[in-house]
C-alpha positions as a Markdown table, in Angstrom:
| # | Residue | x | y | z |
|---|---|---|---|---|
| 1 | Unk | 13.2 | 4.2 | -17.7 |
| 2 | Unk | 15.0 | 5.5 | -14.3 |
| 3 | Unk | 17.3 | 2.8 | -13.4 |
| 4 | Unk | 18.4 | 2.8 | -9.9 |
| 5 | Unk | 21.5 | 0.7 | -9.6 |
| 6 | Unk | 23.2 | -0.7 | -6.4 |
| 7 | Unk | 24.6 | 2.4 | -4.9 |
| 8 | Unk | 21.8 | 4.5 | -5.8 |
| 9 | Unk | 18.5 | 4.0 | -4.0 |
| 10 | Unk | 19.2 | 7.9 | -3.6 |
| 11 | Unk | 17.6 | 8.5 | -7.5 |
| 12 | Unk | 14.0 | 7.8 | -5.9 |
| 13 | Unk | 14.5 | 10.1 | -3.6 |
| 14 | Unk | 15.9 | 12.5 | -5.8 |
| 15 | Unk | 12.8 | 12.3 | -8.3 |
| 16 | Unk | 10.7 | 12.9 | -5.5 |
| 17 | Unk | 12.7 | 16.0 | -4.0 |
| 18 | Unk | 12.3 | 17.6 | -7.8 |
| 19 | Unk | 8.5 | 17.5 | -7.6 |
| 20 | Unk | 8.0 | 18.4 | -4.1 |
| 21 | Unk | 10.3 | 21.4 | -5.2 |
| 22 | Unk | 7.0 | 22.5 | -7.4 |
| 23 | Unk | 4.8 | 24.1 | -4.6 |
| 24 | Unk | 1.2 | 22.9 | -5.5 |
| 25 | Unk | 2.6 | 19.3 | -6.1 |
| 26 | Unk | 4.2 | 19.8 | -2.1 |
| 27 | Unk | 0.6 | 21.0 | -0.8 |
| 28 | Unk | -1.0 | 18.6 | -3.0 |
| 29 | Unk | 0.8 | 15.0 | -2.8 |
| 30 | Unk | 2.5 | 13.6 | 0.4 |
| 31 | Unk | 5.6 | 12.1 | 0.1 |
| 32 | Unk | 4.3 | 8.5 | -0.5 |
| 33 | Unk | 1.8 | 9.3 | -2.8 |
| 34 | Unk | 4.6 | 10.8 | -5.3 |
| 35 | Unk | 6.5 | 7.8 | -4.7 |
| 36 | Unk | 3.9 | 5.2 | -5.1 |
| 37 | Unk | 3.1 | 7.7 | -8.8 |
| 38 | Unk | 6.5 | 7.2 | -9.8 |
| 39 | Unk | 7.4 | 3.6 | -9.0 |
| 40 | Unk | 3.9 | 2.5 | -10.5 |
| 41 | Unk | 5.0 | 4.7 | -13.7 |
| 42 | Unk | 8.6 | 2.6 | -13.6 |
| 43 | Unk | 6.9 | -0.3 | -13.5 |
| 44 | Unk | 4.0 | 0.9 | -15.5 |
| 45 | Unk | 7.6 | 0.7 | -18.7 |
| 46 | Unk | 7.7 | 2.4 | -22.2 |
| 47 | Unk | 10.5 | 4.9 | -22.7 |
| 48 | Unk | 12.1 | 7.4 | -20.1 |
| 49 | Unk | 10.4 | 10.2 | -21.6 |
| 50 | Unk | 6.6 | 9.0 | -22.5 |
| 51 | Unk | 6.7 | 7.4 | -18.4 |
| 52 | Unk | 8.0 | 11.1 | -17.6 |
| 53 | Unk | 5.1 | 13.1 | -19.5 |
| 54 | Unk | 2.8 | 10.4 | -18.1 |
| 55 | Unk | 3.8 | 11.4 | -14.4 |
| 56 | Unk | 3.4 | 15.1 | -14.9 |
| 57 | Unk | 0.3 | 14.8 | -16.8 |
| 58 | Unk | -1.3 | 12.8 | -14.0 |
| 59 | Unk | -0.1 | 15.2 | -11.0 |
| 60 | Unk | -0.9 | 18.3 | -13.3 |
| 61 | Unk | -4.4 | 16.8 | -13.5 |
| 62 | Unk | -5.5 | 15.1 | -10.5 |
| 63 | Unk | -4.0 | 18.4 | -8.5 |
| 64 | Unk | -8.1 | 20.0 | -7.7 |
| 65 | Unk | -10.2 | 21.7 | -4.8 |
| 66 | Unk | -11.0 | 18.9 | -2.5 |
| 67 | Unk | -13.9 | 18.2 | 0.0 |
| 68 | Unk | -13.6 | 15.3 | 2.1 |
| 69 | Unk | -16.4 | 14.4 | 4.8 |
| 70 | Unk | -15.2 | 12.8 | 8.1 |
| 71 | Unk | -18.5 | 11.4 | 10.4 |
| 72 | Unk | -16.9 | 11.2 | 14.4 |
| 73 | Unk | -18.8 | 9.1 | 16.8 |
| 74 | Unk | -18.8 | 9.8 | 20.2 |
| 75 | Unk | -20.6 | 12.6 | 20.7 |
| 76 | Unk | -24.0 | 13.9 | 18.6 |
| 77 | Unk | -24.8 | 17.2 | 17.3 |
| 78 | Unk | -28.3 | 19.2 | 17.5 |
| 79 | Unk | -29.5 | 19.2 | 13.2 |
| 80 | Unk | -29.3 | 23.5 | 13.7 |
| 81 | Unk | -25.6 | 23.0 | 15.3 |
| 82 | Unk | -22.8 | 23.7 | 13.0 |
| 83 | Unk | -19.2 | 24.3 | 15.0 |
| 84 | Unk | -16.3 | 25.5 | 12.9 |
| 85 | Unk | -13.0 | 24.7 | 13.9 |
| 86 | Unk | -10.2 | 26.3 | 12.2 |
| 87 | Unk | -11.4 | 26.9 | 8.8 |
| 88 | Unk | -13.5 | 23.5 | 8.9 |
| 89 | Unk | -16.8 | 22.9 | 9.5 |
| 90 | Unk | -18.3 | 20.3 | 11.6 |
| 91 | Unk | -22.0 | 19.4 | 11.2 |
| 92 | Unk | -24.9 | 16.8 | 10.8 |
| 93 | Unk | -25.3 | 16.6 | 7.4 |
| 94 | Unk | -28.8 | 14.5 | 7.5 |
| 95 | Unk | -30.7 | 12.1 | 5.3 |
| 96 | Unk | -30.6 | 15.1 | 2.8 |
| 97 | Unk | -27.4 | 16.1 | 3.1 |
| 98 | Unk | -25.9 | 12.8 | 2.4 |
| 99 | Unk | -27.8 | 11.8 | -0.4 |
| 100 | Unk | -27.1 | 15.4 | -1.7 |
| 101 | Unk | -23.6 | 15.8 | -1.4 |
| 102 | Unk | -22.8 | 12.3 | -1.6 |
| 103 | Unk | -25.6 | 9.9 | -3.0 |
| 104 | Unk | -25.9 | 11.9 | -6.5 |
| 105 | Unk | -22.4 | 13.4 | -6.8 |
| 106 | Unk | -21.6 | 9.8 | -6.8 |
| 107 | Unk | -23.9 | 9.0 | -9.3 |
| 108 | Unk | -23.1 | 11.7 | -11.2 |
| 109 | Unk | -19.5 | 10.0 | -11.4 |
| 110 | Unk | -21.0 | 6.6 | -12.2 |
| 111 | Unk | -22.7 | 8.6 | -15.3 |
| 112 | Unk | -19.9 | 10.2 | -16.6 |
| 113 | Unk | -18.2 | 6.8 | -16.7 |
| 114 | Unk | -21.1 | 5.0 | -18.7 |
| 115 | Unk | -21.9 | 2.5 | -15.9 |
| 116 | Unk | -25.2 | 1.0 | -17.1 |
| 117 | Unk | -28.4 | 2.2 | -14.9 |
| 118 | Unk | -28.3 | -1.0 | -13.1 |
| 119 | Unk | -25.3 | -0.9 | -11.5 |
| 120 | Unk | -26.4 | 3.2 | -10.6 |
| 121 | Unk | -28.8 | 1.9 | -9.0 |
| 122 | Unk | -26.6 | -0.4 | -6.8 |
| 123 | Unk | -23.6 | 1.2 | -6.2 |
| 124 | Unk | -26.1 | 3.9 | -4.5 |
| 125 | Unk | -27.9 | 1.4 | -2.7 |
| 126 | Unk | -24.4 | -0.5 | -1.3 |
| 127 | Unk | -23.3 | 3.2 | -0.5 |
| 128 | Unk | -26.1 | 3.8 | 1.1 |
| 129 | Unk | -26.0 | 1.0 | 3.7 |
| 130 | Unk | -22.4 | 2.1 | 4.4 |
| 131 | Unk | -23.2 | 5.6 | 4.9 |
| 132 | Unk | -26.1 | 5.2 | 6.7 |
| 133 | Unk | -24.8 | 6.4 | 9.8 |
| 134 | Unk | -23.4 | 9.6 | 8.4 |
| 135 | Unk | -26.4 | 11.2 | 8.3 |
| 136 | Unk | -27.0 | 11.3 | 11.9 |
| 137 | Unk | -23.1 | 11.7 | 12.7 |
| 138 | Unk | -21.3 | 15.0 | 13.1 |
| 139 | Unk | -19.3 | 15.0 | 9.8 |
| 140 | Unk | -16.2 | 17.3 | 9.9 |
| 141 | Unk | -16.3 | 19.0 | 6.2 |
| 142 | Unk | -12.7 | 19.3 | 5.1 |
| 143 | Unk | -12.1 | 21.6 | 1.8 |
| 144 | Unk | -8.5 | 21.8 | 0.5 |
| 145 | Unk | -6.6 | 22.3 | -2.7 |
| 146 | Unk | -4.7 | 18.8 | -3.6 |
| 147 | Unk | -5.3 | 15.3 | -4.5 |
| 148 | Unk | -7.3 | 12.3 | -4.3 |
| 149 | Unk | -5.3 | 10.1 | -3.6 |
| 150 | Unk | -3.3 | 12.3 | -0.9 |
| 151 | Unk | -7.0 | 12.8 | 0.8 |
| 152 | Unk | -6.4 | 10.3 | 3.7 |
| 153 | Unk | -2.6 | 11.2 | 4.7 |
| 154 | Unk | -3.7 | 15.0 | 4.7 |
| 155 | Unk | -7.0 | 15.0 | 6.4 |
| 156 | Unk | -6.0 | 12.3 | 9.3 |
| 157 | Unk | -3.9 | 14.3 | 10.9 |
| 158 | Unk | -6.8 | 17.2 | 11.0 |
| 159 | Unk | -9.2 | 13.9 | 12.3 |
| 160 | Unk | -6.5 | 13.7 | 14.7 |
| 161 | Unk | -6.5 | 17.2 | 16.1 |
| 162 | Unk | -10.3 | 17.9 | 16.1 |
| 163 | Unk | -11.1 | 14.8 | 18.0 |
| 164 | Unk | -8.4 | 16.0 | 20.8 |
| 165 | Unk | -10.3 | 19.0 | 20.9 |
| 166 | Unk | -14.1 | 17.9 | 20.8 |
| 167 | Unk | -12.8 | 15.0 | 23.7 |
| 168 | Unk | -12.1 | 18.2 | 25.7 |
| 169 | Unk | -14.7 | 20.0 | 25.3 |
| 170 | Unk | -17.2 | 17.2 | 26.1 |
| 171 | Unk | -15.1 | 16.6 | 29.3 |
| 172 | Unk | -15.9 | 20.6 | 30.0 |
| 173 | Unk | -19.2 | 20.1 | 29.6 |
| 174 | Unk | -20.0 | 16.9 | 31.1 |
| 175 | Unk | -18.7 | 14.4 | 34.0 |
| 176 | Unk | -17.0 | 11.2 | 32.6 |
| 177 | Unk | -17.8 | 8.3 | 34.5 |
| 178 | Unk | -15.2 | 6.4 | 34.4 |
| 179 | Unk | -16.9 | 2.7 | 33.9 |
| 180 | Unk | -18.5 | 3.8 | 31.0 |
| 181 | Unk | -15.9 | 6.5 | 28.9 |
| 182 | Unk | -17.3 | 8.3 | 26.6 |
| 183 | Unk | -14.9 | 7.9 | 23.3 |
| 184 | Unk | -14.5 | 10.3 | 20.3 |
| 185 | Unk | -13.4 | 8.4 | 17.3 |
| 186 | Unk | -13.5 | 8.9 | 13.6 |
| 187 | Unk | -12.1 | 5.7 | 12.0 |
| 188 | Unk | -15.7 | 3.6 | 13.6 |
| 189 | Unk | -13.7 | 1.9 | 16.0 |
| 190 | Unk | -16.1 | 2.4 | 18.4 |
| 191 | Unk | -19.4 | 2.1 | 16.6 |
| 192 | Unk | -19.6 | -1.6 | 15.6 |
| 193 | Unk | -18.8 | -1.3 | 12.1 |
| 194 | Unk | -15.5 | -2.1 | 10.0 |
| 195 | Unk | -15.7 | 0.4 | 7.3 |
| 196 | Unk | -15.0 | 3.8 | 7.9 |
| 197 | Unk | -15.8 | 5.7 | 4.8 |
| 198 | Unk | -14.6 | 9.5 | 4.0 |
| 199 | Unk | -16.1 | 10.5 | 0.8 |
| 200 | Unk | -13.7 | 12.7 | -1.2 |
| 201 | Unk | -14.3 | 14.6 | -4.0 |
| 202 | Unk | -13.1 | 17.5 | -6.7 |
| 203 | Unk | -15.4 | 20.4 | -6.5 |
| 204 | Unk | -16.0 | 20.1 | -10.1 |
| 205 | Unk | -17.6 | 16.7 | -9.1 |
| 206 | Unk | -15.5 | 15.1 | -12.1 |
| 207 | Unk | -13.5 | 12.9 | -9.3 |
| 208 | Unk | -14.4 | 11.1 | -6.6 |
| 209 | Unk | -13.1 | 8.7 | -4.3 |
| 210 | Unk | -14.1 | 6.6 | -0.9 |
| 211 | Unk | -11.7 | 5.5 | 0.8 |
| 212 | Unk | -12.1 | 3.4 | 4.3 |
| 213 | Unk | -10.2 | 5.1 | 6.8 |
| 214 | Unk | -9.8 | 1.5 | 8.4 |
| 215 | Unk | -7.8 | 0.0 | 5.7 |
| 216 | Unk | -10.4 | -2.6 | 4.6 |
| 217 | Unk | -9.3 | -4.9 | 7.5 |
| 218 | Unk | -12.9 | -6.8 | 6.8 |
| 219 | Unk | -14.3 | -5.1 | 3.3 |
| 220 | Unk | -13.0 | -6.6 | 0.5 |
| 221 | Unk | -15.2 | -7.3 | -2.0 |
| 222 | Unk | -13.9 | -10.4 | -4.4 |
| 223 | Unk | -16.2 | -10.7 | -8.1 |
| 224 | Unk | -16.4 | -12.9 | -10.6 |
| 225 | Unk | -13.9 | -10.9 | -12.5 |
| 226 | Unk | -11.4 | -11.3 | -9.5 |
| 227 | Unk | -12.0 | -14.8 | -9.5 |
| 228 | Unk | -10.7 | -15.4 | -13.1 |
| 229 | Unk | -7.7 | -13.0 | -12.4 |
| 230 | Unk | -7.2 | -15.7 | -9.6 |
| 231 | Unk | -7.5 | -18.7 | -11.9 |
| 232 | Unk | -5.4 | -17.1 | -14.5 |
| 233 | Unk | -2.6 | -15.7 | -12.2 |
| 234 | Unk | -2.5 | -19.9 | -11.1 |
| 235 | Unk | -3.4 | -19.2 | -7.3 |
| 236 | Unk | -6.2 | -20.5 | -6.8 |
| 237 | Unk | -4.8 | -24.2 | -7.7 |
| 238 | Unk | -2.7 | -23.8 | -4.8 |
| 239 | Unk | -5.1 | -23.5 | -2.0 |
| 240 | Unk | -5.2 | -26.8 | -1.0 |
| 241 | Unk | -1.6 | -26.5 | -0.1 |
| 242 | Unk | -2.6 | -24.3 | 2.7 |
| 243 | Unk | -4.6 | -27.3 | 3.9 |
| 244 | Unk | -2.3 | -29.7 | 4.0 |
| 245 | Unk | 0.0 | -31.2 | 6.7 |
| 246 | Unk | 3.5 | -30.4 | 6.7 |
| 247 | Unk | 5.4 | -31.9 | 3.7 |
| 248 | Unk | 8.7 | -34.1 | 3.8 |
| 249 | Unk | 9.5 | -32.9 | 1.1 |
| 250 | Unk | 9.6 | -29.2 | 1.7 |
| 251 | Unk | 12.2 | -28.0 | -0.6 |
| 252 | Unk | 9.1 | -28.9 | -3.7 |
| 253 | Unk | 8.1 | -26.1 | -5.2 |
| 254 | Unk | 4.7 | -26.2 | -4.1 |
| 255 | Unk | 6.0 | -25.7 | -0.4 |
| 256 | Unk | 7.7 | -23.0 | -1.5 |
| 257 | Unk | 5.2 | -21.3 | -2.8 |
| 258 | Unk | 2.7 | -22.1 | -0.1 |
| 259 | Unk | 5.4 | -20.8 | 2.5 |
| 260 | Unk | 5.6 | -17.3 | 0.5 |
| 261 | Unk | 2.7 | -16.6 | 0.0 |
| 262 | Unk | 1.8 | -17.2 | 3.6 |
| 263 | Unk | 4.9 | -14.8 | 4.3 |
| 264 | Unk | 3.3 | -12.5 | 1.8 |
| 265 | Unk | -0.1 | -13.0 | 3.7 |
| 266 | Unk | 1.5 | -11.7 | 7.0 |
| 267 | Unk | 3.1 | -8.7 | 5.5 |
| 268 | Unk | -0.8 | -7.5 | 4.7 |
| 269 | Unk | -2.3 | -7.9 | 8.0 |
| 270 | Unk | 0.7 | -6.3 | 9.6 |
| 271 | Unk | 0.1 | -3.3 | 11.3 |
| 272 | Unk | 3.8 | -1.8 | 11.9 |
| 273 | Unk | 6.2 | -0.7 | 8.4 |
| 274 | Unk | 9.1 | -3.2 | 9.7 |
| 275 | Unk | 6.9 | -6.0 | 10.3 |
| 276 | Unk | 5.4 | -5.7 | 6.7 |
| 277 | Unk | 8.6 | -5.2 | 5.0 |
| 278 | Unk | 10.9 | -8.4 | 6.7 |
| 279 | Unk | 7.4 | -10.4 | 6.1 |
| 280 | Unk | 7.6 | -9.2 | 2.4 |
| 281 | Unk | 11.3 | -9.6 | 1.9 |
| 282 | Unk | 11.0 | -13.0 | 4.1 |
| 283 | Unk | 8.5 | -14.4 | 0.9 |
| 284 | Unk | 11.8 | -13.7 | -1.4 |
| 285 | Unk | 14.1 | -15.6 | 1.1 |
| 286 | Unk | 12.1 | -18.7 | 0.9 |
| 287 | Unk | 12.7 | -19.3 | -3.1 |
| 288 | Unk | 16.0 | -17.8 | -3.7 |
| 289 | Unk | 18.2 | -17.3 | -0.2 |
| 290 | Unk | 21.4 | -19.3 | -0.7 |
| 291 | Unk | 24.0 | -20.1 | 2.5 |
| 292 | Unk | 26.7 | -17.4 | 2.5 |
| 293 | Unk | 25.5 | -15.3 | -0.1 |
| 294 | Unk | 22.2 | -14.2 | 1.1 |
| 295 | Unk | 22.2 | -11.0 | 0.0 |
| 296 | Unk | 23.3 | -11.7 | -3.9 |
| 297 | Unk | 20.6 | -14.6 | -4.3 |
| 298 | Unk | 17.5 | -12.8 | -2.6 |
| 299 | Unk | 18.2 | -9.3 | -4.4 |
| 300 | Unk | 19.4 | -11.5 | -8.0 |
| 301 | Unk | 16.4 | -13.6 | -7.6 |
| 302 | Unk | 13.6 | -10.7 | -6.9 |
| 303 | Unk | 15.7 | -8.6 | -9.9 |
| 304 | Unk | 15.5 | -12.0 | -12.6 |
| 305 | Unk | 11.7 | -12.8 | -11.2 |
| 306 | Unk | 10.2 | -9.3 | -12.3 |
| 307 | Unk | 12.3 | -9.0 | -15.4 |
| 308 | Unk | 11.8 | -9.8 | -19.2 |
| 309 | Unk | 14.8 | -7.6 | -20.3 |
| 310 | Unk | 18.3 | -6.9 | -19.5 |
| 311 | Unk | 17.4 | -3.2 | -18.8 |
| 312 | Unk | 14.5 | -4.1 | -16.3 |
| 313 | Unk | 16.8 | -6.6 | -14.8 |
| 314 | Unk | 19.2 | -3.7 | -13.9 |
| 315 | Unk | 16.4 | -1.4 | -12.8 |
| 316 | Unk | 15.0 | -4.0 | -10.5 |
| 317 | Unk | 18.6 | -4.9 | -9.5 |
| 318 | Unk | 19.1 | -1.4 | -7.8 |
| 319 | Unk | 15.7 | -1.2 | -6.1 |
| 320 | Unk | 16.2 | -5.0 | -4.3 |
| 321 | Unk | 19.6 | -4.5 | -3.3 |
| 322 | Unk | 18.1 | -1.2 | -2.0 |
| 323 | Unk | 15.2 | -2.8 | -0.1 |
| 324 | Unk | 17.1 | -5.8 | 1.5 |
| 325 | Unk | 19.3 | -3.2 | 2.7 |
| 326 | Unk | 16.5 | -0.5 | 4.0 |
| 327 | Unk | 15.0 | -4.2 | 5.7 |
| 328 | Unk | 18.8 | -5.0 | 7.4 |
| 329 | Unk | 19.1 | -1.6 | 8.6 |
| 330 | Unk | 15.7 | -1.7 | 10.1 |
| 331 | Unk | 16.0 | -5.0 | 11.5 |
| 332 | Unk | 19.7 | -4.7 | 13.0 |
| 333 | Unk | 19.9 | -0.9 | 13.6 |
| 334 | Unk | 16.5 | 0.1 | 14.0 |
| 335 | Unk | 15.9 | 2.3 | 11.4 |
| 336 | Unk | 12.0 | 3.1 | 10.4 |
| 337 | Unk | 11.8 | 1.4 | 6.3 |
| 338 | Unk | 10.0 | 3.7 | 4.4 |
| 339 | Unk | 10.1 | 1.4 | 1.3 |
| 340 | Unk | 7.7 | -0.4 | 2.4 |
| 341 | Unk | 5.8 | -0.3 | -1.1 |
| 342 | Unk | 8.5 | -1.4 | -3.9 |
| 343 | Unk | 9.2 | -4.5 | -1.2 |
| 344 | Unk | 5.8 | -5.8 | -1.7 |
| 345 | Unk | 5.6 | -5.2 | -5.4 |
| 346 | Unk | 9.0 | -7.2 | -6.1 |
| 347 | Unk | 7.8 | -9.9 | -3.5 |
| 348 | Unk | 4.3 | -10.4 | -5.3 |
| 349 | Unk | 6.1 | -10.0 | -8.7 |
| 350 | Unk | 8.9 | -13.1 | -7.7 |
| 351 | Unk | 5.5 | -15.3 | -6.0 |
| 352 | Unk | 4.0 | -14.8 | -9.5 |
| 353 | Unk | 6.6 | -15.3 | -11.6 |
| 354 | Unk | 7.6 | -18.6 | -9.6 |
| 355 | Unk | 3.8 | -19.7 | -9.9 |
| 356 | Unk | 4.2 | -19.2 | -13.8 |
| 357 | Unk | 7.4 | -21.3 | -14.2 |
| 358 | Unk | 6.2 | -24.1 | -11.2 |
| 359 | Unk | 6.6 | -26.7 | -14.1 |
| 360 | Unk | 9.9 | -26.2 | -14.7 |
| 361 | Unk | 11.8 | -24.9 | -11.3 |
| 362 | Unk | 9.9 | -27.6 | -9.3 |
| 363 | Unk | 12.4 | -27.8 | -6.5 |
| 364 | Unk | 14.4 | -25.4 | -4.6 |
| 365 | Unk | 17.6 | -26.5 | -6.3 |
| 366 | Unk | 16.1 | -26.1 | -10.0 |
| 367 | Unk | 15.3 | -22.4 | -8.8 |
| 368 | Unk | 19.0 | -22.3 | -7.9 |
| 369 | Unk | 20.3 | -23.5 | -11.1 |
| 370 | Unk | 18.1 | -20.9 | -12.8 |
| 371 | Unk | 19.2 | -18.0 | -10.9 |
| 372 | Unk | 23.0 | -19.2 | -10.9 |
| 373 | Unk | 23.9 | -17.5 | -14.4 |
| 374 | Unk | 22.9 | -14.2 | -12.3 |
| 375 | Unk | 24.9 | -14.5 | -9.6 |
| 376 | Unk | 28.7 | -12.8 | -9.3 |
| 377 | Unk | 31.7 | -15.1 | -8.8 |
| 378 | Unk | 32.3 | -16.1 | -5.4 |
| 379 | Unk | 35.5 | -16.0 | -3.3 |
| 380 | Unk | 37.2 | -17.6 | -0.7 |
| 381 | Unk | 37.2 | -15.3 | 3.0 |
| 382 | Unk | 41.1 | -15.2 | 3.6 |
| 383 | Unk | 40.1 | -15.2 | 7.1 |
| 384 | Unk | 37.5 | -17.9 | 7.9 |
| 385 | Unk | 37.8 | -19.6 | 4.8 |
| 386 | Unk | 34.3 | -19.4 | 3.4 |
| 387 | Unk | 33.2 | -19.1 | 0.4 |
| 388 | Unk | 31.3 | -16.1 | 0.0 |
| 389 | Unk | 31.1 | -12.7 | -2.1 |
| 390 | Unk | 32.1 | -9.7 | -1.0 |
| 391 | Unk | 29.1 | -7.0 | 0.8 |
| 392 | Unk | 27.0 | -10.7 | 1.4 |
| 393 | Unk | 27.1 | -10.8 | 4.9 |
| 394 | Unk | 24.2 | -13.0 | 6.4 |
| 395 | Unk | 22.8 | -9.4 | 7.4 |
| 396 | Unk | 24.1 | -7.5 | 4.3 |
| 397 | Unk | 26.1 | -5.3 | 6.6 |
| 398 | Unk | 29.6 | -6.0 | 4.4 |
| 399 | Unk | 32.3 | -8.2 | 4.1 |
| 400 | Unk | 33.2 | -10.8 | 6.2 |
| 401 | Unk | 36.2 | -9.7 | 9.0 |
């Protein structure tokens, strides 16, 4: 596997400089989507090789012609009116249109993957009800050579720029009153709905995706399956802890967990890259953050919580003193953290692993004693006098002066 030890968060963005080096990869995948494809391949384990061959299989594959449909609100188009912008198309695509281009290549992709008639019948029908407003939308048709999963970071931007330019020409052709604005949006902020779907798909119909251009602020969807995960994973024996009153005791493991998760909790319903990554590295502070050696503990204990070998120890190592760095920077010198995503995978990995071993590290101390053979030998600050290890300042900026 890459391993990316503590001078070398740099290795990341080395891998990803080599692909974006290969020109239909650089059209095709923004920057986070290559990351989030090799991270998930790290963590994904195997040897160096097979993860590498599985990486370049995927973007070789999943690298098609693209058509994504974008429905705007705000304004309505005649069913004859079609106006290109650029080289897209904007149009009504109708009750015909949707169930045409939408409805059956989506059930067409349901086929191909064996899904029994039943559940054909509603997926169509729950995709109906959420497109149901497309058909009498405009719908910006966007075609492009490139990804899936890059669909939403490329054609936002285009979003972007068309409804600048249809809000001007409505203001050309009409007078805007000002108690009553007339607003050109395309993520259904301004319809009444939460979902705002884009159906993308491969011209060879073979993928398809929908993706909610609002982030699923209100749409999950949790199933019996999820449920079980929940059981099995040990969560959902800890709701009640969410209930409760404040503990005296809140060093008990329980506390703990209920405290990071809530952390954890924040981090998802943040809407700002610095505000999810200190609530994701906060969840790590609340098991493992020891006085004077911050850094050590937190980036030891997120390494040793989402290890089962010495080599993924070292691997993890490098990306959490990497991340409680990017989060320092961020927070002291105002840097924008772009790492945003391995944060919140070692976060959720430590909350899980500490659910897991509740029975035996039931209080913050027995956590301590089990990370203890990971931490380095300490020293005494010839200046202050504190015991502490050298680069563990309380804001991982160095030394102590």
């Amino acid at each position: 596997m890459i391993l990316l030890d503590a001078e070398g968060g740099g290795i990341l963005n080395d891998a990803i400089s080599v692909i974006q080096t290969v020109p239909q990869w650089n059209e095709a995948y923004p920057r986070d989507a290559i990351q989030k494809r090799i991270i998930d391949s790290m963590f994904d384990g195997g040897e160096a090789d097979a993860a590498v061959q599985r990486l370049v299989d995927g973007l070789v594959v999943d690298c098609k012609a693209i058509r994504a449909y974008v429905a705007f609100s705000g304004f309505h188009l005649e069913p004859d009116v079609e106006i290109q912008i650029g080289k897209y198309s904007l149009r009504v695509l109708g009750t015909t249109g949707v169930e045409s281009e939408i409805i059956e290549r989506l059930n067409q992709h349901m086929e191909a993957a064996k899904y029994s008639e039943e559940l054909r019948v509603t997926e169509r029908e729950r995709y109906r009800t959420y497109l149901l407003k497309h058909a009498n939308l405009p719908v910006l048709v966007v075609e492009y050579h490139g990804s899936i999963d890059g669909a939403a970071k490329l054609v936002e931007p285009i979003a972007e720029h068309v409804a600048l330019f249809m809000q001007f020409c409505i203001g050309a052709l009409t007078e805007r009153y000002y108690d009553n604005p007339i607003i050109v949006d395309y993520r259904g902020r301004f319809t009444g709905e939460f979902s705002a779907f884009m159906p993308v798909m491969t011209i060879e119909f073979d993928q398809l995706s929908l993706p909610n251009l609002r982030g699923f602020p209100y749409d999950c969807v949790i199933a019996k399956d999820d449920v079980t995960k929940l059981q099995n994973l040990g969560v959902l024996a800890l709701a009640n802890q969410f209930l409760e009153l404040p503990s005296d005791t809140p060093n008990a493991i329980k506390n703990l967990l209920m405290r990071a998760m809530a952390s954890f909790a924040d981090g998802e319903r943040a809407v700002s890259n610095l505000s999810r990554m200190t609530a994701y590295v906060t969840s790590a502070e609340v098991f493992f953050s020891q006085k004077d050696r911050v850094v050590a503990s937190v980036t030891r204990g997120l390494a040793a919580a989402n290890s089962t070998n010495e080599s993924e120890y070292e691997q993890n190592l490098g990306l959490a003193e990497n991340v409680y760095k990017q989060r320092s920077e961020a927070v002291h010198q105002g840097f924008e953290p772009t790492w945003g995503y391995i944060a919140r995978k070692l976060a959720l990995g430590a909350i899980f692993r500490m659910i897991s071993m509740q029975g035996e590290l039931t209080t913050r101390k027995k956590v301590r004693d089990w990370l203890e053979p990971r931490m380095p030998k300490t020293a005494r600050c010839p200046t202050c006098g504190k015991r502490t290890t050298a680069n563990d300042n309380q804001d991982g900026s160095g030394p102590p002066s």
